[in-house]
Gaussian input, Z-matrix of N, CA and C with variables (Angstrom, degrees):
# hf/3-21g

backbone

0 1
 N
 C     1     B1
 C     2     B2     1     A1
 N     3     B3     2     A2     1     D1
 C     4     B4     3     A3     2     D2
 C     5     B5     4     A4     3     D3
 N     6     B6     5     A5     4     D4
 C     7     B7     6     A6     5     D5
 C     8     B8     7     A7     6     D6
 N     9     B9     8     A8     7     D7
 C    10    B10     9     A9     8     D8
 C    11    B11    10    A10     9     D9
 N    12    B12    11    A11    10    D10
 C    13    B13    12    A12    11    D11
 C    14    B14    13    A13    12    D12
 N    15    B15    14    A14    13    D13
 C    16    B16    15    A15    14    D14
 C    17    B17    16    A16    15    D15
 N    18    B18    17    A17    16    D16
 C    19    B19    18    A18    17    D17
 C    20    B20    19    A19    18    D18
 N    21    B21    20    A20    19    D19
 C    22    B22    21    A21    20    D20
 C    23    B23    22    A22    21    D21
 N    24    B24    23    A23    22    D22
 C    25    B25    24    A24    23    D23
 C    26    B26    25    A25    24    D24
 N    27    B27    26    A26    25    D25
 C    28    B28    27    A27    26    D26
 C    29    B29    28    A28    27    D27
 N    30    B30    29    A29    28    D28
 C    31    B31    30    A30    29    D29
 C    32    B32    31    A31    30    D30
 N    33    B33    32    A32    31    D31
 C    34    B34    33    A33    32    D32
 C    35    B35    34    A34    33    D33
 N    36    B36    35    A35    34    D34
 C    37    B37    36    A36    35    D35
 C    38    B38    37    A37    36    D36
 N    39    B39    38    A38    37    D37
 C    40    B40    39    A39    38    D38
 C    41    B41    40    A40    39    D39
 N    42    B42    41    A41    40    D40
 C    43    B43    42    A42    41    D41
 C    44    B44    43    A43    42    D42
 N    45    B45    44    A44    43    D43
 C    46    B46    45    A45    44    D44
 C    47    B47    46    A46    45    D45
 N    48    B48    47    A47    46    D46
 C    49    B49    48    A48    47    D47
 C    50    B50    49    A49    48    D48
 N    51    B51    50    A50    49    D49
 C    52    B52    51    A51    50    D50
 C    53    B53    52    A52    51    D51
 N    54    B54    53    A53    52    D52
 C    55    B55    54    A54    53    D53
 C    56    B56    55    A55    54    D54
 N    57    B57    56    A56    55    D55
 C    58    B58    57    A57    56    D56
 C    59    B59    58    A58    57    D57
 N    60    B60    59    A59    58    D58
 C    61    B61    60    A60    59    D59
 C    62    B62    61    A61    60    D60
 N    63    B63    62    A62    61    D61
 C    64    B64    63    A63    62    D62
 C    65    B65    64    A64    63    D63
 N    66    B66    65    A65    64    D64
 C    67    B67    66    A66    65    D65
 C    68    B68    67    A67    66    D66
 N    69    B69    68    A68    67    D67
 C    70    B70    69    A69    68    D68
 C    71    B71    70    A70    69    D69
 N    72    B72    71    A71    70    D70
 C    73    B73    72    A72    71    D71
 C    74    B74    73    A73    72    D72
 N    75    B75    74    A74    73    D73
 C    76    B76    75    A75    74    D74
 C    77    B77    76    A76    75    D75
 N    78    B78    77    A77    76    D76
 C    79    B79    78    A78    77    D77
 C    80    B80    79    A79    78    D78
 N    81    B81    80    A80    79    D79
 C    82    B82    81    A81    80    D80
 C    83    B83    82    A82    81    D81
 N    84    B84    83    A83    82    D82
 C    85    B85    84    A84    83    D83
 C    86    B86    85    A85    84    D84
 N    87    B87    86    A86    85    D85
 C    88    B88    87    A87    86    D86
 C    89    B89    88    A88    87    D87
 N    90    B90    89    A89    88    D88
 C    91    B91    90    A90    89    D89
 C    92    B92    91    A91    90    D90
 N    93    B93    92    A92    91    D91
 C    94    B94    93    A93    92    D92
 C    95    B95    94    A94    93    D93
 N    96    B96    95    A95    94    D94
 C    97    B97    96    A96    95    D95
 C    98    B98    97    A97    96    D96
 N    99    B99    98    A98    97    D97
 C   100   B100    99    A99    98    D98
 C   101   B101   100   A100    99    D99
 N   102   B102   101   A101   100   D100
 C   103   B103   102   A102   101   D101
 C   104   B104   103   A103   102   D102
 N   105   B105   104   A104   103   D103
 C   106   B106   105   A105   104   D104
 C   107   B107   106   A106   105   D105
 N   108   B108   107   A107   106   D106
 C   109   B109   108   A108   107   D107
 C   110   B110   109   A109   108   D108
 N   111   B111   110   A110   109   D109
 C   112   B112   111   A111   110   D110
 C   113   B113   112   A112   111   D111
 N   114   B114   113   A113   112   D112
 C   115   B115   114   A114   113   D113
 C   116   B116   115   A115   114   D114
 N   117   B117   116   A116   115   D115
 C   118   B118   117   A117   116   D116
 C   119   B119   118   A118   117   D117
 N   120   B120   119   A119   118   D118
 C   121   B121   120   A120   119   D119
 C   122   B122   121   A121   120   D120
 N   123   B123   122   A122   121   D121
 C   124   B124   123   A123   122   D122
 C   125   B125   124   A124   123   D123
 N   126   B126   125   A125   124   D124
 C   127   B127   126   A126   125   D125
 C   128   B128   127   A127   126   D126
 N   129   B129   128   A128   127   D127
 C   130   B130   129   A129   128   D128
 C   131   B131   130   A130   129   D129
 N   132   B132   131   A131   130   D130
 C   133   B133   132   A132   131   D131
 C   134   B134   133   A133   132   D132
 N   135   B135   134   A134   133   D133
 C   136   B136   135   A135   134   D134
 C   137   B137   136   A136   135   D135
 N   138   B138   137   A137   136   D136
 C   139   B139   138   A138   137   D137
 C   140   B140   139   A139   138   D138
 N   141   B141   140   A140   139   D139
 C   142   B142   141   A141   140   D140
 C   143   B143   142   A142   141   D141
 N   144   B144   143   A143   142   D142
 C   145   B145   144   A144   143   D143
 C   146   B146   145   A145   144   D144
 N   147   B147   146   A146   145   D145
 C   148   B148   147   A147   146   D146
 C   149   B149   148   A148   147   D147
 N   150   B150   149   A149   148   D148
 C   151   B151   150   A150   149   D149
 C   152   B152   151   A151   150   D150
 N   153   B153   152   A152   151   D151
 C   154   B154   153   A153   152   D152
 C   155   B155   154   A154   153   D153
 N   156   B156   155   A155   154   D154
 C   157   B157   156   A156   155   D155
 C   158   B158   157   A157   156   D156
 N   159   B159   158   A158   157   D157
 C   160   B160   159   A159   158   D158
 C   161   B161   160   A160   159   D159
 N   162   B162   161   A161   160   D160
 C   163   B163   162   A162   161   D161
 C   164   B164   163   A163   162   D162
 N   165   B165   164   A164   163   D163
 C   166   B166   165   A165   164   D164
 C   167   B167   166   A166   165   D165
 N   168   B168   167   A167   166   D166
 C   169   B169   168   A168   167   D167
 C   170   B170   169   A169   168   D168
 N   171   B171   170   A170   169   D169
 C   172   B172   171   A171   170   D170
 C   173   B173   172   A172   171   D171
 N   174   B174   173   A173   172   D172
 C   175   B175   174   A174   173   D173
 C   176   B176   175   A175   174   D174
 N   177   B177   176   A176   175   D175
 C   178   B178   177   A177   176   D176
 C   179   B179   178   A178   177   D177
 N   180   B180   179   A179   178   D178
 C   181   B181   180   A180   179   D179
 C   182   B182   181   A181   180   D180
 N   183   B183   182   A182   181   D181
 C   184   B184   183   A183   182   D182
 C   185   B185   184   A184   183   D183
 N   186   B186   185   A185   184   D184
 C   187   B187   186   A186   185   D185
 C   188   B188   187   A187   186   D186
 N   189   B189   188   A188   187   D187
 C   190   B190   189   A189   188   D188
 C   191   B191   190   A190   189   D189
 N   192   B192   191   A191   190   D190
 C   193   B193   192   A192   191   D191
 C   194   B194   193   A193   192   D192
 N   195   B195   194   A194   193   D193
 C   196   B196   195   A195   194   D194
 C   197   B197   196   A196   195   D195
 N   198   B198   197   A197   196   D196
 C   199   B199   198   A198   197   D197
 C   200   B200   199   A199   198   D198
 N   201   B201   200   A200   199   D199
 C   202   B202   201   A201   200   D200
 C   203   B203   202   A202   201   D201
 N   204   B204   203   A203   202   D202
 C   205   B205   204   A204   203   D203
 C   206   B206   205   A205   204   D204
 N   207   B207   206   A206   205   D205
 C   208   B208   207   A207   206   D206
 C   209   B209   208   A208   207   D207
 N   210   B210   209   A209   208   D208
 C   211   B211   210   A210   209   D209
 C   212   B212   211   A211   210   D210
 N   213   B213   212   A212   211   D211
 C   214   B214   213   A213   212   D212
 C   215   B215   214   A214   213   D213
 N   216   B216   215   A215   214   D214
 C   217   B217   216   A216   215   D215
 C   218   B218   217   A217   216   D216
 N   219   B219   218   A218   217   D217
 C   220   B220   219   A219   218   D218
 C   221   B221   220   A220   219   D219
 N   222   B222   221   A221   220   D220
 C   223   B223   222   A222   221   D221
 C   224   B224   223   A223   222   D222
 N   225   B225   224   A224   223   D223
 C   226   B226   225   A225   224   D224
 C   227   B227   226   A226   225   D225
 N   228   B228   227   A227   226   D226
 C   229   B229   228   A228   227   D227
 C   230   B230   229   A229   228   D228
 N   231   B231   230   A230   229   D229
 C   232   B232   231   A231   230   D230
 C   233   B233   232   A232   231   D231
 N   234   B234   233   A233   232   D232
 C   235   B235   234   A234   233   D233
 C   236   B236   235   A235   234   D234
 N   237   B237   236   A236   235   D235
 C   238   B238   237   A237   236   D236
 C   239   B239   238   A238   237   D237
 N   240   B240   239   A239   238   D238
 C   241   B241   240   A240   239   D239
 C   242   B242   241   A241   240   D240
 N   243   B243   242   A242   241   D241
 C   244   B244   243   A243   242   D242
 C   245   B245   244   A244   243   D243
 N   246   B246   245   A245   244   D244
 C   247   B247   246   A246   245   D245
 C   248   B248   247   A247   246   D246
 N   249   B249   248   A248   247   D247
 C   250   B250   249   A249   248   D248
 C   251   B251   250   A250   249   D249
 N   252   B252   251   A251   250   D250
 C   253   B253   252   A252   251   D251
 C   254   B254   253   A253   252   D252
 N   255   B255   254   A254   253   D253
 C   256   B256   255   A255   254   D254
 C   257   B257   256   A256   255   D255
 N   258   B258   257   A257   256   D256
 C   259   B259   258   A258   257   D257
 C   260   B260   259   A259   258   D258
 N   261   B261   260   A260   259   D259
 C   262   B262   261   A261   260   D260
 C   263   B263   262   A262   261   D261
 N   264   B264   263   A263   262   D262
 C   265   B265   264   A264   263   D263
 C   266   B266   265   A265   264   D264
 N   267   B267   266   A266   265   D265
 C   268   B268   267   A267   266   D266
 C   269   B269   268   A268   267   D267
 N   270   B270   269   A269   268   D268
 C   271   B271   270   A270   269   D269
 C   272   B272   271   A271   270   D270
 N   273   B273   272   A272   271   D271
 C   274   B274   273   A273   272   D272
 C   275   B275   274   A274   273   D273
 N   276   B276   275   A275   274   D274
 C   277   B277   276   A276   275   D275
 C   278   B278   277   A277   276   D276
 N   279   B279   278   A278   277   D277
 C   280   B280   279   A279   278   D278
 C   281   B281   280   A280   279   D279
 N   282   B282   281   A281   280   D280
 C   283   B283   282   A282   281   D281
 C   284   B284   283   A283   282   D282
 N   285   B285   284   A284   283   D283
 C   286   B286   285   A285   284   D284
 C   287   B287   286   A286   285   D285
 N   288   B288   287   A287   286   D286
 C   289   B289   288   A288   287   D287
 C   290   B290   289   A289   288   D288
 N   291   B291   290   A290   289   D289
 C   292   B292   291   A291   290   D290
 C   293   B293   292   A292   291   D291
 N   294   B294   293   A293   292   D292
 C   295   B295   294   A294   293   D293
 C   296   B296   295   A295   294   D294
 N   297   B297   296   A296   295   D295
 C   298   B298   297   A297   296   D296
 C   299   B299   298   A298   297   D297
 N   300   B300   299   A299   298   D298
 C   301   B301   300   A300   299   D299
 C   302   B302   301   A301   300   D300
 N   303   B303   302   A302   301   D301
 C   304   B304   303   A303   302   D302
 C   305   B305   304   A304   303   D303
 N   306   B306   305   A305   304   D304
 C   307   B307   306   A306   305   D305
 C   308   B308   307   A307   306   D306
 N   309   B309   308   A308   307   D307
 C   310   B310   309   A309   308   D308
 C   311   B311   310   A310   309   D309
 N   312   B312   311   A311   310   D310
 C   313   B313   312   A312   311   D311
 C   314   B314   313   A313   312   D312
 N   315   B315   314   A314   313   D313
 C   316   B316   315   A315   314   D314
 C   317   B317   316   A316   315   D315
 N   318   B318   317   A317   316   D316
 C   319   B319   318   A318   317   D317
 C   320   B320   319   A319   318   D318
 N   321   B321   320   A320   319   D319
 C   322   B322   321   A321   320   D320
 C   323   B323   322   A322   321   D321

   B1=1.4502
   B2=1.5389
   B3=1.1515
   B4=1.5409
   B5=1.4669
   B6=1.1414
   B7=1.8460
   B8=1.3494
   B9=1.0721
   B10=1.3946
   B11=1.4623
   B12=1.4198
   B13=1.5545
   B14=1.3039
   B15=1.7391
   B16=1.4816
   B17=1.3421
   B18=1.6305
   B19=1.8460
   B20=1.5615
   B21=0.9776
   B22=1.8018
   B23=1.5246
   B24=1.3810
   B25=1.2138
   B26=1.7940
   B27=1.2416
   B28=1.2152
   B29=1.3685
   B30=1.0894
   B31=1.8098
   B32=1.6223
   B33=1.1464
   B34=1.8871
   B35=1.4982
   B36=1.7813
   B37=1.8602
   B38=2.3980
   B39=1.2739
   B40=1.4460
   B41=1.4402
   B42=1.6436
   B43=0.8895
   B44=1.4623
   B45=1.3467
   B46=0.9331
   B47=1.8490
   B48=1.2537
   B49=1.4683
   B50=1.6049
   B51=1.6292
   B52=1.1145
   B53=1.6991
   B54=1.2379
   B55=1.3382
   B56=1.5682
   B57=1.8895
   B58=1.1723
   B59=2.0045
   B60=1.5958
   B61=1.2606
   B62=0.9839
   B63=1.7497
   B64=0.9230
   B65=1.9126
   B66=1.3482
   B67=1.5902
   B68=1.5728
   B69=1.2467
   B70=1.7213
   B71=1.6577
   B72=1.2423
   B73=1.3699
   B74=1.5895
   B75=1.6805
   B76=1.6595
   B77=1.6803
   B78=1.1388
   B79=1.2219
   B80=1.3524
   B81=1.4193
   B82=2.0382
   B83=1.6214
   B84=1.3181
   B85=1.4215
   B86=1.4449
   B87=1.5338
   B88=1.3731
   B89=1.7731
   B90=1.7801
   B91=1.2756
   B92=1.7788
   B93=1.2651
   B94=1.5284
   B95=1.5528
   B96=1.3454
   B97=1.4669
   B98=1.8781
   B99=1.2557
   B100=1.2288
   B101=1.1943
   B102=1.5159
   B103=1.7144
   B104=1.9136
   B105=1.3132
   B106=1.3742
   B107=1.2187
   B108=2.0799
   B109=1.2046
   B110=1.6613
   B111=1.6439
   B112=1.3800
   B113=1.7732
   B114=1.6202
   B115=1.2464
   B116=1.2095
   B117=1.4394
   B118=1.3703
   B119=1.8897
   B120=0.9310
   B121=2.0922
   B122=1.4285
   B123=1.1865
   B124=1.4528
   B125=2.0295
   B126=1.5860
   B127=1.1932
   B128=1.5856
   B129=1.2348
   B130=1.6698
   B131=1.3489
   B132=1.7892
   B133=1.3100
   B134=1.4007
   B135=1.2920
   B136=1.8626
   B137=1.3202
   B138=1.5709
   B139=1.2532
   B140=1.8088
   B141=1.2081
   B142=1.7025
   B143=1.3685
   B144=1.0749
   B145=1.7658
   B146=1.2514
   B147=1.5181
   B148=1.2871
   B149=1.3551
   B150=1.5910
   B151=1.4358
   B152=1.6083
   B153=1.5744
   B154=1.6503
   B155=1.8609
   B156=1.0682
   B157=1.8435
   B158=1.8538
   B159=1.3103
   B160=1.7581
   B161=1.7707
   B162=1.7219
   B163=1.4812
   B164=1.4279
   B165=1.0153
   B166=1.4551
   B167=0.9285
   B168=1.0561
   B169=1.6776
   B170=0.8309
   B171=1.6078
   B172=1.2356
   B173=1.7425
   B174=1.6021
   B175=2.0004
   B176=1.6816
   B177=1.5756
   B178=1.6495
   B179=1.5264
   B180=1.2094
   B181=1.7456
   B182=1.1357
   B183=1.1271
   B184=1.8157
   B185=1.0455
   B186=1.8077
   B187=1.1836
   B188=1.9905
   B189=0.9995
   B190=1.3526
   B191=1.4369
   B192=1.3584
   B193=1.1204
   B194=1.8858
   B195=1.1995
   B196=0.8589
   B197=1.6493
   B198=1.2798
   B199=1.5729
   B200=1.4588
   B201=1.1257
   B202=1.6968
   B203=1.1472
   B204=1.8228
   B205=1.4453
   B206=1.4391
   B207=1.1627
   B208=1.5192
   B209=2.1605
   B210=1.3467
   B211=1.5265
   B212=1.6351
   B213=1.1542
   B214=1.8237
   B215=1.6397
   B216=1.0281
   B217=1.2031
   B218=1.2788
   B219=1.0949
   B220=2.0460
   B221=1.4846
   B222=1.2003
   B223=2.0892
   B224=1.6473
   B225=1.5013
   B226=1.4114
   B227=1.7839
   B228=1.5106
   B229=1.0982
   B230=1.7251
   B231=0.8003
   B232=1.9093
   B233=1.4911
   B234=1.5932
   B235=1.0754
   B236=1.2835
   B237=1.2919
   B238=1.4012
   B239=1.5917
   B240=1.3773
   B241=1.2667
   B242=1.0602
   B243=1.8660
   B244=1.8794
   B245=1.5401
   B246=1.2212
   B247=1.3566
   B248=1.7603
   B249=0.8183
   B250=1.7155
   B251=1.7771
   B252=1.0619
   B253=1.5165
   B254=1.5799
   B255=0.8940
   B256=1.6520
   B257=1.1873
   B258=0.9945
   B259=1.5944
   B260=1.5933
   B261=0.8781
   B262=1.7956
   B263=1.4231
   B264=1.4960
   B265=1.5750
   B266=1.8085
   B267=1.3898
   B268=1.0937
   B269=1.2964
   B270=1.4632
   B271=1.3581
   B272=2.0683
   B273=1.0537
   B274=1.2960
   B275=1.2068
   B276=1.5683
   B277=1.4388
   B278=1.8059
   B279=1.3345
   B280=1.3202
   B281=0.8552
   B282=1.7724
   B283=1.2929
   B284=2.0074
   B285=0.8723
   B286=1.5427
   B287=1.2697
   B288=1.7063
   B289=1.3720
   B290=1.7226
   B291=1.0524
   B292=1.9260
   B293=1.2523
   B294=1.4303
   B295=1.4321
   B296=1.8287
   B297=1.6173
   B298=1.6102
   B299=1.0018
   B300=1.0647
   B301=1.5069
   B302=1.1344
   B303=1.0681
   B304=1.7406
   B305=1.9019
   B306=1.0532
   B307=0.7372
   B308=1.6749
   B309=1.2897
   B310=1.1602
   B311=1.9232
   B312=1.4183
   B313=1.4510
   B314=1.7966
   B315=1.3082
   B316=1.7741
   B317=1.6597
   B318=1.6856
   B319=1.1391
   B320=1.3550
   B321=0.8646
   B322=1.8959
   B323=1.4234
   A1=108.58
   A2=104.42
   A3=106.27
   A4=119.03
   A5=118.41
   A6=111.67
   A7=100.94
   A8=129.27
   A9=131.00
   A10=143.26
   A11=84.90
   A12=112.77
   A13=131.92
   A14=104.68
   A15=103.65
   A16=149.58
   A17=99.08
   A18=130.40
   A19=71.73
   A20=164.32
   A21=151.65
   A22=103.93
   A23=101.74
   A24=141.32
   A25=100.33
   A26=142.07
   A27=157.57
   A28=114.89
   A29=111.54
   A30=123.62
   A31=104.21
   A32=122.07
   A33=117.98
   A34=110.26
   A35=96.60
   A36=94.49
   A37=103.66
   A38=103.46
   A39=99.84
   A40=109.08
   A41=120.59
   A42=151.89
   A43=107.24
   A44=113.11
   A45=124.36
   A46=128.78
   A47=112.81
   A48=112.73
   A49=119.31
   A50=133.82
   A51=130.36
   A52=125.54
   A53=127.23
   A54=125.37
   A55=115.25
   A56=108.95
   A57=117.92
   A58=132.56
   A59=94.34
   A60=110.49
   A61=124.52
   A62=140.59
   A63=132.84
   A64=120.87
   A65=106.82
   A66=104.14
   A67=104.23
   A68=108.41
   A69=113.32
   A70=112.41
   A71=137.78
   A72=154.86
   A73=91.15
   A74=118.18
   A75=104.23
   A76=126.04
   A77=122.00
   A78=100.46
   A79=103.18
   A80=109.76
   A81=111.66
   A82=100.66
   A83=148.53
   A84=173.77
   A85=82.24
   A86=126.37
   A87=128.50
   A88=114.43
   A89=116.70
   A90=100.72
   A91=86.04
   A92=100.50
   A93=104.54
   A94=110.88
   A95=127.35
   A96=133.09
   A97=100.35
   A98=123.41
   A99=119.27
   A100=131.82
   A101=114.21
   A102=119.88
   A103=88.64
   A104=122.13
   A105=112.03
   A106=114.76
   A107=114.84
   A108=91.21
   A109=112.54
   A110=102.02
   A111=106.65
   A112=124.41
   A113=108.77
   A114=96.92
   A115=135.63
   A116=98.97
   A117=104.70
   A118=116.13
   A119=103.80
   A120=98.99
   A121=109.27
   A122=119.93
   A123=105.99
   A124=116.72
   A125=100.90
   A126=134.19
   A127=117.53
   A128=107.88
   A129=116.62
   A130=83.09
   A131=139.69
   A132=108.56
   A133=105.29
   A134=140.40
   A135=141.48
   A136=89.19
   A137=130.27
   A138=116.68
   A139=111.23
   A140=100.87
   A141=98.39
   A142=103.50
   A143=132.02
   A144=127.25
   A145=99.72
   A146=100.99
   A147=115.02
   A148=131.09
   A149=129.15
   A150=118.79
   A151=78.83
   A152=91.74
   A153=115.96
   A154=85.36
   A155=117.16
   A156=113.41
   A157=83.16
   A158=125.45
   A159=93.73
   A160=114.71
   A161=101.77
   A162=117.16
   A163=110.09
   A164=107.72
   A165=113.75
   A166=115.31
   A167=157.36
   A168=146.17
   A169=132.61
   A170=140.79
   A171=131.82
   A172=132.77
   A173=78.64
   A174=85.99
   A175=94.76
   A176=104.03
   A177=100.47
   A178=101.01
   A179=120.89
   A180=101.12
   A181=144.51
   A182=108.36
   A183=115.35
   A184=115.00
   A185=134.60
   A186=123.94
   A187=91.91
   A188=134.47
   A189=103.52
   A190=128.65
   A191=134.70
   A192=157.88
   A193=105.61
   A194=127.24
   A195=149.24
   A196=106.94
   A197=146.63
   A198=125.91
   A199=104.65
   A200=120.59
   A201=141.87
   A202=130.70
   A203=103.78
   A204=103.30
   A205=132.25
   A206=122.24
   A207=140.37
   A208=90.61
   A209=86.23
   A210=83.11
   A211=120.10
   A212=102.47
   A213=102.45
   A214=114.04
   A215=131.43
   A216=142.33
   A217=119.58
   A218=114.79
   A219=122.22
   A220=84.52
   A221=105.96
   A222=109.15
   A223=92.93
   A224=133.36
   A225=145.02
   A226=93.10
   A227=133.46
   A228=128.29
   A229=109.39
   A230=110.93
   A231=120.75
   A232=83.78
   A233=124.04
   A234=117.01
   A235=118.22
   A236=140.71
   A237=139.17
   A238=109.91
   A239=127.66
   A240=129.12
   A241=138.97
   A242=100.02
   A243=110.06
   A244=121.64
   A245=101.21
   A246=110.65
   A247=116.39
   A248=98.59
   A249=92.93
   A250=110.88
   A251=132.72
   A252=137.52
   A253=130.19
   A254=138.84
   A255=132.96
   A256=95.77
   A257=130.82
   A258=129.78
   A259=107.50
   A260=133.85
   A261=161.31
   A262=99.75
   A263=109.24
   A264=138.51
   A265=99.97
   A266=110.11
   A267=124.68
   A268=96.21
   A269=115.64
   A270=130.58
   A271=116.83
   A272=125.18
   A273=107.11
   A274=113.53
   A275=108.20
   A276=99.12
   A277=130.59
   A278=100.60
   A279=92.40
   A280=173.03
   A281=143.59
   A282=159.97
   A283=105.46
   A284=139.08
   A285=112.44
   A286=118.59
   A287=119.71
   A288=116.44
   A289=99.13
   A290=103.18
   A291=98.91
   A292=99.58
   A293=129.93
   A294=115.82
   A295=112.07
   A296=99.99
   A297=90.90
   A298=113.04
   A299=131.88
   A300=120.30
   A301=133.51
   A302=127.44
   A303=147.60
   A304=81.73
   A305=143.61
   A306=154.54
   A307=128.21
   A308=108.53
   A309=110.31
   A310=146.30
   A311=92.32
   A312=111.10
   A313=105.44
   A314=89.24
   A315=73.49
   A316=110.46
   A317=118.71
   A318=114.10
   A319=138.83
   A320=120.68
   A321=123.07
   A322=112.72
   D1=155.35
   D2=-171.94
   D3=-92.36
   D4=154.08
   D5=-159.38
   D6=-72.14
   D7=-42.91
   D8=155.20
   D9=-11.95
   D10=-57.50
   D11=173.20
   D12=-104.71
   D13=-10.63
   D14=132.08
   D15=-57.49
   D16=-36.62
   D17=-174.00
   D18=-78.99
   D19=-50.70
   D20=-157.43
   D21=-54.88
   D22=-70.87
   D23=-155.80
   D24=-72.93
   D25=-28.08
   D26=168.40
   D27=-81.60
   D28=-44.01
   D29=162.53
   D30=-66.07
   D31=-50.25
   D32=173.22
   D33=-48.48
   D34=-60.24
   D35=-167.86
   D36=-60.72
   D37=-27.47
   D38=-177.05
   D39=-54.91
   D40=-53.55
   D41=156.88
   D42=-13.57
   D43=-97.77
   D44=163.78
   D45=-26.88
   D46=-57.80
   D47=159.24
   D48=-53.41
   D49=-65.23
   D50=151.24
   D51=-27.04
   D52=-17.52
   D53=173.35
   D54=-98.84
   D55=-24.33
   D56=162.61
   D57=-61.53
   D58=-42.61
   D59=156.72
   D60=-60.15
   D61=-43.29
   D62=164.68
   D63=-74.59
   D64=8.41
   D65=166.87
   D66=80.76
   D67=8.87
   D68=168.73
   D69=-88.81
   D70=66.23
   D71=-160.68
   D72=-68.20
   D73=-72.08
   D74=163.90
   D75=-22.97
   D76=-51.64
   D77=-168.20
   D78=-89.69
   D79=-50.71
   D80=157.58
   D81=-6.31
   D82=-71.85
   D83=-17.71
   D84=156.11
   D85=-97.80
   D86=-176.43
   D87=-32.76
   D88=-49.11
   D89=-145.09
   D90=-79.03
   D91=-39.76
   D92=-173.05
   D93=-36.51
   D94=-41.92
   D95=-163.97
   D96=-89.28
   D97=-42.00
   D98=152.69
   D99=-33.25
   D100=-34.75
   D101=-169.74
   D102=-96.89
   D103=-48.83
   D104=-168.78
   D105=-57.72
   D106=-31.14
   D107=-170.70
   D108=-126.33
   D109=35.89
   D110=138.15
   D111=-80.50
   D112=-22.98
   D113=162.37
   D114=-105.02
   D115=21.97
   D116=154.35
   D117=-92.85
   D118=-66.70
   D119=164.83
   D120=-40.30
   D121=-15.68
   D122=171.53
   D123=-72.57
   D124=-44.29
   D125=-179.20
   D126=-84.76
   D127=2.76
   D128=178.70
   D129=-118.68
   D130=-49.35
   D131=-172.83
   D132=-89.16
   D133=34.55
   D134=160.72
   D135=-90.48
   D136=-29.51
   D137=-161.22
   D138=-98.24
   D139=-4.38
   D140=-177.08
   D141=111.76
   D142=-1.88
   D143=-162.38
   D144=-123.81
   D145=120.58
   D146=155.23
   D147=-75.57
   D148=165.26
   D149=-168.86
   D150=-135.87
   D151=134.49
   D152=-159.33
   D153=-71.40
   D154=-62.54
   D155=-146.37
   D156=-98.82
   D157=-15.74
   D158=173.54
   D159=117.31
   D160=-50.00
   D161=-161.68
   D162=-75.21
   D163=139.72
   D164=173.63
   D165=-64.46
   D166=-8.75
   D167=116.70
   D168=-52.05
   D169=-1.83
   D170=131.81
   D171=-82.59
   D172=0.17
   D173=179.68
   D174=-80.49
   D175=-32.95
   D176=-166.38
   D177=-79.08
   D178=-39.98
   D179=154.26
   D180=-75.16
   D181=17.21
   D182=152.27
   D183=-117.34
   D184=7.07
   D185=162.14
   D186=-95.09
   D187=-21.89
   D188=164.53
   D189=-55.23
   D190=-29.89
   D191=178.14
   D192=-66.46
   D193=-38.59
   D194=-151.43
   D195=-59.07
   D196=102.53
   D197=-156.82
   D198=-86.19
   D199=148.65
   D200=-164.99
   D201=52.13
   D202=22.04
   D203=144.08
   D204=-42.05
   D205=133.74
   D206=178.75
   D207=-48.98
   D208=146.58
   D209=169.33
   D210=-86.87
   D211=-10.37
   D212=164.96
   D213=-87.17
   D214=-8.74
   D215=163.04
   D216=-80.33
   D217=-36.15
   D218=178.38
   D219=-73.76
   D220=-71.48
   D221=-166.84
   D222=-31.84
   D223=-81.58
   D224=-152.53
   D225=-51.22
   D226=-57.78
   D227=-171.96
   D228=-80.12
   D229=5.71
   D230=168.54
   D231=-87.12
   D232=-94.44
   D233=-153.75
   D234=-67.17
   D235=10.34
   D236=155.92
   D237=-74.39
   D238=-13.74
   D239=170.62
   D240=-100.65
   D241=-21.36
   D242=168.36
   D243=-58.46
   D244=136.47
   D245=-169.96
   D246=-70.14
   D247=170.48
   D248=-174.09
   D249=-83.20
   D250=176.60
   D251=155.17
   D252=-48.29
   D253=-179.46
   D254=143.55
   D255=-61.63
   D256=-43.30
   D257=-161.44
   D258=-72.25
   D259=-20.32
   D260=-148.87
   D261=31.48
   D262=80.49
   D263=-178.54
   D264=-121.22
   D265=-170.49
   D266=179.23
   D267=-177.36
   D268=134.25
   D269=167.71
   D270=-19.16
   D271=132.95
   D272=-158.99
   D273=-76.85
   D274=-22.89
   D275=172.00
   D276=-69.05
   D277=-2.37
   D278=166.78
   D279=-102.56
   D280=60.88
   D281=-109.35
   D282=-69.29
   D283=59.57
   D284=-179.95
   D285=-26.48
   D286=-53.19
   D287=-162.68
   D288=-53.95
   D289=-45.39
   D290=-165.85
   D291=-74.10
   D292=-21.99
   D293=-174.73
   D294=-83.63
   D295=-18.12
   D296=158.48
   D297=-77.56
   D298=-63.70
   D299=164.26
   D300=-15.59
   D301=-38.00
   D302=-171.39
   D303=-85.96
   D304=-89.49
   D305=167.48
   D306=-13.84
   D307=-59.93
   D308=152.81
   D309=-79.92
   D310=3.18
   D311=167.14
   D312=-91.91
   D313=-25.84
   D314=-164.44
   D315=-110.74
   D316=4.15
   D317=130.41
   D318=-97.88
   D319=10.36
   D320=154.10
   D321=42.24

């Protein structure tokens, strides 16, 4: 990965933690999915695949699709894409920040 796009991707997860501390779970939510799915477009273009519209939410839905993904990696890029509640909740078990994380450790 490129140092670049690590320093991206390290600034999101900070991001993301700093918005958690302050009790901002929405953006917690945003930065977290920013960092997963810059490393996912990073790891879809190592692989030859382009991502038609660009967004890191559509890179993270075409790395679910992706065949011989690790099964902790499909789980982390599933739940980086479920949508929130009316309530703008998410099932409680589900951490984004760690699931970029999960995600971004184990595509490298």
């Amino acid at each position: 990965m490129r140092p670049e796009l690590r320093q991206s991707i390290e600034t999101e997860l900070k991001n993301a933690e700093r918005a958690r501390l302050g009790q901002n779970e929405g953006m917690a939510r945003v930065c977290a999915r920013r960092a997963g799915g810059l490393a996912a477009q990073d790891f879809l273009m190592r692989q030859g695949l382009q991502i038609r519209k660009g967004s890191a939410y559509d890179a993270l839905k075409l790395l679910i699709s992706f065949p011989g993904l690790a099964p902790e990696l499909h789980a982390a890029a599933e739940h980086l894409t479920t949508k929130v509640s009316e309530q703008f909740t998410l099932p409680a078990d589900i951490d984004l920040i760690a699931d970029a994380r999960t995600l971004i450790g184990g595509l490298g």
